[in-house]
ZAMAR-445567 format. One record per residue: x, y, z of N, C-alpha, C, O in turn; residue in three letters. Coordinates in steps of 0.001 Angstrom, whole numbers, padded with zeros to 6 digits, always signed. Example, Ala and Ser with C-alpha at 12.3 -4.5 7.8 and 13.67 -1.06 7.14 Angstrom:
2
+013190-005690+007800+012300-004500+007800+013200-003300+007800+014236-003319+008465ALA/+012850-002250+007080+013670-001060+007140+012900+000030+007870+013409+001138+008039SER/
% end
This chain:
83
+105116+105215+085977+105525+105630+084645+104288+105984+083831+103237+105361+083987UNK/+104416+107008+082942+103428+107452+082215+103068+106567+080959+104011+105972+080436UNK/+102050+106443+080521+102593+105876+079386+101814+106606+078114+101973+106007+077050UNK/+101072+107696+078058+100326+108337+077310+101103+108449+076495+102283+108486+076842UNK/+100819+108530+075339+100860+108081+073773+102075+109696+073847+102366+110293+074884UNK/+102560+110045+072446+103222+111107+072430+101826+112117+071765+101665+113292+072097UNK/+101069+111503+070955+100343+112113+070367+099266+112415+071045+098578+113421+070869UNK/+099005+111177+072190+098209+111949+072936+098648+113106+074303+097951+113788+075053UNK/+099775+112960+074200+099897+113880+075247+100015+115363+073966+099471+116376+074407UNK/+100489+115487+072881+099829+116556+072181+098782+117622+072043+098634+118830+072233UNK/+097857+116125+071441+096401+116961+071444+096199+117448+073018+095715+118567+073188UNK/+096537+116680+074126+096153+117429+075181+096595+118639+075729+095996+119435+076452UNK/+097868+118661+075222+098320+120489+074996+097588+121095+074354+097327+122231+074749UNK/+097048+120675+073291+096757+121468+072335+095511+121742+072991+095386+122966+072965UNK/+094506+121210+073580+093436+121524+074437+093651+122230+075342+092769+122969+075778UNK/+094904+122187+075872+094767+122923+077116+095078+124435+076833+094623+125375+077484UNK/+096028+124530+075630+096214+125768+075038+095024+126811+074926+094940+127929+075433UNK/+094027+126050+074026+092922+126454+073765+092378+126972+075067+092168+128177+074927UNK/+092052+126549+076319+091464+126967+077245+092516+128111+077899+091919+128875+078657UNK/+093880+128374+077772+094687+129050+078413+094378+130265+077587+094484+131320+078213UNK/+094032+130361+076366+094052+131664+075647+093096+132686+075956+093261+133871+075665UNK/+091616+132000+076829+090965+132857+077059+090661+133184+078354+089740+133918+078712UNK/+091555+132552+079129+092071+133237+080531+092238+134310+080293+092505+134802+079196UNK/+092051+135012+081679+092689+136764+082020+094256+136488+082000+094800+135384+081998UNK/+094875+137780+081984+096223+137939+082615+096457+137408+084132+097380+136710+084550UNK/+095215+138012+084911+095799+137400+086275+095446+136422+086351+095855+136121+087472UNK/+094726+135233+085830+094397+133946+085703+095666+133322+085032+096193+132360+085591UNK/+096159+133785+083933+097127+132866+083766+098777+133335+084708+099599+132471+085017UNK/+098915+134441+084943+099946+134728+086398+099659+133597+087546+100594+132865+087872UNK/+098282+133436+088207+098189+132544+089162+098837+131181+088792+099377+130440+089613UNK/+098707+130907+087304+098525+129173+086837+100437+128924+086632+101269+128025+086753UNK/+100348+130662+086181+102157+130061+086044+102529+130254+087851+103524+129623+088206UNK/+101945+130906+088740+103333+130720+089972+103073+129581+090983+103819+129190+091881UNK/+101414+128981+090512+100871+127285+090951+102072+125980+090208+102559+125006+090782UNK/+102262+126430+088799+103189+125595+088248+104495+125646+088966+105071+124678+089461UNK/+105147+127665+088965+106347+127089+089772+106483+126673+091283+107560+126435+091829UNK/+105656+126636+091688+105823+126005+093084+105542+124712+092678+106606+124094+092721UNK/+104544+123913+092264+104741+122874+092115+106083+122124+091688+106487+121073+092185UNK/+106717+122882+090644+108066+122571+090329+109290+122321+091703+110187+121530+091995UNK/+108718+123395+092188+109363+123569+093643+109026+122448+095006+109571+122481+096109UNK/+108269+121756+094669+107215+120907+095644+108002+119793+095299+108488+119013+096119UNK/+108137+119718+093926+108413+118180+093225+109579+117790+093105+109816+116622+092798UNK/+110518+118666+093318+111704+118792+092662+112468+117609+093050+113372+117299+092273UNK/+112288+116832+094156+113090+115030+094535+112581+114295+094029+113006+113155+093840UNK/+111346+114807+093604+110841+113828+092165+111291+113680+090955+111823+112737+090369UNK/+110871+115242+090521+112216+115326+088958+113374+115183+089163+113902+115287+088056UNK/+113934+115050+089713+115550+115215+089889+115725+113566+090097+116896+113237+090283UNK/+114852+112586+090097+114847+111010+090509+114221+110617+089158+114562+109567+088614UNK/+113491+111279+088714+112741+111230+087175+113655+111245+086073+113474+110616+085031UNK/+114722+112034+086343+115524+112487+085409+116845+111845+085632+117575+111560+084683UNK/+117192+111593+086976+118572+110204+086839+118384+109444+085961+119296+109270+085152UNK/+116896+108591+085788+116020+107550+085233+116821+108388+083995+117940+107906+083814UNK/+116557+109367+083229+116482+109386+081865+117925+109397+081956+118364+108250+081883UNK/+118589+110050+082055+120014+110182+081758+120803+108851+081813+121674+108756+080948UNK/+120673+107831+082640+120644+106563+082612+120411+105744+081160+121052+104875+080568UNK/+119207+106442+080903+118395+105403+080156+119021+105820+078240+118912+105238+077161UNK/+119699+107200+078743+119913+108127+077602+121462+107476+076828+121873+107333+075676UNK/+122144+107121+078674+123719+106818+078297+123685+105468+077952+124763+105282+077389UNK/+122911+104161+077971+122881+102916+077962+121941+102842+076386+121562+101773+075907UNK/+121705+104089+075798+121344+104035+074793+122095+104895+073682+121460+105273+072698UNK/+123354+105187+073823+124625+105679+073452+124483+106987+073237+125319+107548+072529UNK/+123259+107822+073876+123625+109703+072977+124864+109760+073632+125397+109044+074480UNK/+125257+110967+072932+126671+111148+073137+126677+112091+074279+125680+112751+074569UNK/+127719+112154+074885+127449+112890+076109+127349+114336+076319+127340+114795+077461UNK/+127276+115066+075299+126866+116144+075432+125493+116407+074876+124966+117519+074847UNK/+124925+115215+074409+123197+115124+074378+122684+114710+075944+121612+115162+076347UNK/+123353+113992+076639+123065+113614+077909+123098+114769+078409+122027+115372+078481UNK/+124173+115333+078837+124540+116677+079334+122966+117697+079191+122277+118059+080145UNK/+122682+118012+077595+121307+118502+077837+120716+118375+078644+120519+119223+079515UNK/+120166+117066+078587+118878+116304+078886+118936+116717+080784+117885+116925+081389UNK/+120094+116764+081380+120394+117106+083172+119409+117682+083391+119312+118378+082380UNK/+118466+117935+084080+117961+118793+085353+118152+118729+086813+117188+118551+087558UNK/+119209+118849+087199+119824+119368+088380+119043+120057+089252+118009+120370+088661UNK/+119043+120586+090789+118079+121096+091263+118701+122412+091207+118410+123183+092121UNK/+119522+122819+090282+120068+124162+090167+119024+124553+088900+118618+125699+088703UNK/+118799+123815+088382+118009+124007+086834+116817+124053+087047+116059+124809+086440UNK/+116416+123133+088072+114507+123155+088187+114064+124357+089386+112982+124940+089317UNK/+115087+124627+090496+115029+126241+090847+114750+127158+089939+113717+127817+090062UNK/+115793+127408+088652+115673+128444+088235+114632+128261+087012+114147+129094+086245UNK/+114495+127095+087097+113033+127420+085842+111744+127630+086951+110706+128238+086688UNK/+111950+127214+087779+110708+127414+088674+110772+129278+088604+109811+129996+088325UNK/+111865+129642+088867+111868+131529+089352+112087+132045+087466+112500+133204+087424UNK/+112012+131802+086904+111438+132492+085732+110479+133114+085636+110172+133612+084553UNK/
% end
């Protein structure tokens, strides 16, 4: 489990942003189709990551069409991977 702060996982976007802006085009093409395969690599991970939340979502009463959101299915992390 992660446990980095919310704020710190922020600023570390916010750093990483900074370094993504002055990438090339084909530098950041490579970084997005490294991400979706990784997505693609991981996906019995997230999909075990995310029982965890939906679990954790319904035993904490959202209503079930906030749960419903929250799903990533491996129909969902496919197609965000092929975006």
């Amino acid at each position: 489990m992660n446990t980095t702060s919310v704020r710190q996982q922020a600023q570390n976007a916010r750093a990483a942003a900074r370094k993504l802006c002055s990438l090339s085009r084909s530098e950041k093409d490579k970084a997005l189709l490294a991400i979706a395969a990784a997505l693609r690599d991981e996906s019995t991970l997230i999909s075990e990551a995310n029982a965890i939340d939906l679990e954790n979502a319904r035993a904490a009463g959202l209503s079930p069409a906030m749960v419903d959101r929250l799903a990533m299915g491996a129909k969902v992390i496919q197609s965000t991977a092929s975006a």
